[in-house]
C-alpha positions in Angstrom: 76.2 141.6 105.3 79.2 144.1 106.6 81.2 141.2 105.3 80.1 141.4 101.6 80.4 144.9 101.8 83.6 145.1 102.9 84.7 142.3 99.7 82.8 144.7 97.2 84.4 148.3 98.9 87.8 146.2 98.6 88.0 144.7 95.2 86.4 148.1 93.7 89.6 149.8 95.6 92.0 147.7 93.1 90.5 148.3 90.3 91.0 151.7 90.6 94.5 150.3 89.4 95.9 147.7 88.2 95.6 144.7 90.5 98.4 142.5 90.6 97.0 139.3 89.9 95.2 141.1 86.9 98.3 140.8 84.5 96.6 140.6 80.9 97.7 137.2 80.3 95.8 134.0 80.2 97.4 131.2 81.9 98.9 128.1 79.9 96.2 125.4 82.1 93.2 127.6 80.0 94.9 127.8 76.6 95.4 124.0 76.6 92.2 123.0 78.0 90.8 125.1 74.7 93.1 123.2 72.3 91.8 120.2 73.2 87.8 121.1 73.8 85.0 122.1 71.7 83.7 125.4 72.3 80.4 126.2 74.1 79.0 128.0 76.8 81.7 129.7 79.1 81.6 131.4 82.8 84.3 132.7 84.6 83.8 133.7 87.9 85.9 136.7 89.1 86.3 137.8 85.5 88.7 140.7 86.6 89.0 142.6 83.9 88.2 140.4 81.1 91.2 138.8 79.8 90.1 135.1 80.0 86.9 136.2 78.8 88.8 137.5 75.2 90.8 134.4 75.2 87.7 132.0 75.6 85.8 134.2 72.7 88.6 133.9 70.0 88.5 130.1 70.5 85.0 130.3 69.6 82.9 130.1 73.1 80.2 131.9 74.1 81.4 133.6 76.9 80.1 135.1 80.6 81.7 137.0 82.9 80.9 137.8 86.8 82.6 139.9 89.1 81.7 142.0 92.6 83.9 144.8 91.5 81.8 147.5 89.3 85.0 148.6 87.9 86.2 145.6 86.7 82.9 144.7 85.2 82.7 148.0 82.9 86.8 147.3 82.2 86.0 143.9 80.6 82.9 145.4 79.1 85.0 147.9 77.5 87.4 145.3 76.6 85.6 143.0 75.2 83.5 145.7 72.4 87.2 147.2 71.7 88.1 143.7 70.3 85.0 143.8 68.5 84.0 140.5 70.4 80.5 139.6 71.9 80.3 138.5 75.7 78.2 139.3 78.3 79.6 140.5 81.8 77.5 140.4 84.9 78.1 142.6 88.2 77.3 139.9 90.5 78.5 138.0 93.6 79.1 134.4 92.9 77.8 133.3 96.1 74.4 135.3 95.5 71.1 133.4 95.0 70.3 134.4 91.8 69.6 132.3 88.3 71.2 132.4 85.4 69.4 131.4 82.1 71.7 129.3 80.3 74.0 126.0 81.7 77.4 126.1 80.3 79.9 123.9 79.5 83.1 125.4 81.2 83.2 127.3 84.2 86.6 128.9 85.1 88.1 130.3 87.9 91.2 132.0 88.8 91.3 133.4 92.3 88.0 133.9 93.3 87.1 130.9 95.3 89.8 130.7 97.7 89.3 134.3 99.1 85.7 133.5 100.3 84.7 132.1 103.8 83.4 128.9 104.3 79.6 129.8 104.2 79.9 131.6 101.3 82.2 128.7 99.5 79.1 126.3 100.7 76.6 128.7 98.3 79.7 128.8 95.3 79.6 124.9 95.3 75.8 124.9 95.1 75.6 127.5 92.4 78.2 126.0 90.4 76.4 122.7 90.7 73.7 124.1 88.9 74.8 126.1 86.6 77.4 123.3 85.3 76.2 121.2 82.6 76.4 117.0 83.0 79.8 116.3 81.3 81.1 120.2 81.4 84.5 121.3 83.0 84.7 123.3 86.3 89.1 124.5 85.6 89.9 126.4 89.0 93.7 127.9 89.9 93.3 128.7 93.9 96.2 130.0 97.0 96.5 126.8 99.2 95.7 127.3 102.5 99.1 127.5 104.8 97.8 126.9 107.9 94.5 126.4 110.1 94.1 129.4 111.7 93.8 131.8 108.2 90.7 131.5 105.9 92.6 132.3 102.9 93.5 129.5 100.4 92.1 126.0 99.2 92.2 123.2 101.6 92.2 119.5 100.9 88.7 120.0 102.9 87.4 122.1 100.4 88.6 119.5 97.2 86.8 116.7 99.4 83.5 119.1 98.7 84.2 119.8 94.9 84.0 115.8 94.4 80.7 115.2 96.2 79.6 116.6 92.8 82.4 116.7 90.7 85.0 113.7 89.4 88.4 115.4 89.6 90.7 114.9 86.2 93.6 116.3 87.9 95.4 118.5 90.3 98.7 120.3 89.8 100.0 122.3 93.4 103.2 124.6 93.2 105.0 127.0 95.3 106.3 128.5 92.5 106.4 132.8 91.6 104.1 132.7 87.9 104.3 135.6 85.3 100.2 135.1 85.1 99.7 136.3 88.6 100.6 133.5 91.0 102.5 136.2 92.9 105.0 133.6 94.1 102.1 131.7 97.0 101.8 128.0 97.1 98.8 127.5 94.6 96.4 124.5 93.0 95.1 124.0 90.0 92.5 121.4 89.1 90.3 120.4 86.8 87.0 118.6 87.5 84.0 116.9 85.3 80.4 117.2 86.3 79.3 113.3 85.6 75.7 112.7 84.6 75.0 110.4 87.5 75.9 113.5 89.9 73.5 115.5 91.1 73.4 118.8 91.9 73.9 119.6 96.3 71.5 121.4 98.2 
């Protein structure tokens, strides 16, 4: 419980600025993933401050956002209604127990999943189980873990977990400094399919 605390106290802290991984751009990976898919239902977990969000909603998606920072929650709020665009945004911890009441077809994440411990990343994976749709896309962009002994960063254990559920498309890693705020650390991106013959873990 301290624990979650401590992530809420933290990530409110940055938003009292301007994050640096919060950079007002969405990242090439998303923009062609929406060039070549049909819109739907979109979630992005650790929304930040919106700016995948508006991306998603020009394309035509009907979009959801969730983030444990209250400030960054009424930031993409207030984004969203000055770009006249509809969107819902949740103030919510991804690894929470709670329902929501539509599937979706995309679910996106950019630096959420790869700050959590591993219980907590056991209750992500379960949620986003659920909440994916058969056939919809889970598009992630996480640190990789550099060594053993830190928590921080995607391991080749955690991709191992992903596919117990998930059929991965492909996976991009890089160790290279990104204007869209990969603030120069090794980093993955992947994109996985939720198969109809996979079922959701428990």
């Amino acid at each position: 419980m301290l624990e979650k605390y401590y992530r809420w106290l933290r990530f409110n802290i940055f938003y009292l600025g301007n994050p640096p991984w919060d950079t007002g751009v969405s990242p090439p990976e998303l923009e062609t993933f929406l060039d070549s898919a049909d819109a739907g239902f979109a979630l992005d977990v650790g929304c930040g401050t919106g700016t995948n969000l508006l991306t998603m909603a020009k394309e035509g998606w009907e979009v959801v956002g969730m983030d444990i920072a209250w400030l960054s929650v009424l930031k993409a709020r207030r984004k969203l209604r000055a770009a006249g665009v509809d969107g819902r945004v949740i103030h919510g911890d991804i690894t929470g127990g709670f329902r929501l009441e539509v599937s979706f077809n995309l679910v996106l994440d950019i630096g959420c999943y790869h700050s959590l411990n591993q219980g907590q990343r056991a209750h992500y994976r379960k949620n986003l189980a659920n909440w994916l749709v058969p056939g919809g896309t889970y598009l992630i962009y996480a640190h990789q873990r550099t060594s053993p002994d830190v928590s921080h960063g995607i391991s080749q254990d955690d991709f191992s977990a992903f596919t117990k559920f998930l059929d991965l498309l492909w996976r991009v890693d890089n160790d290279e400094k990104r204007p869209d705020g990969g603030g120069g650390f090794p980093a993955s991106w992947a994109q996985f399919i939720r198969l109809d013959s996979m079922k959701p873990t428990h």
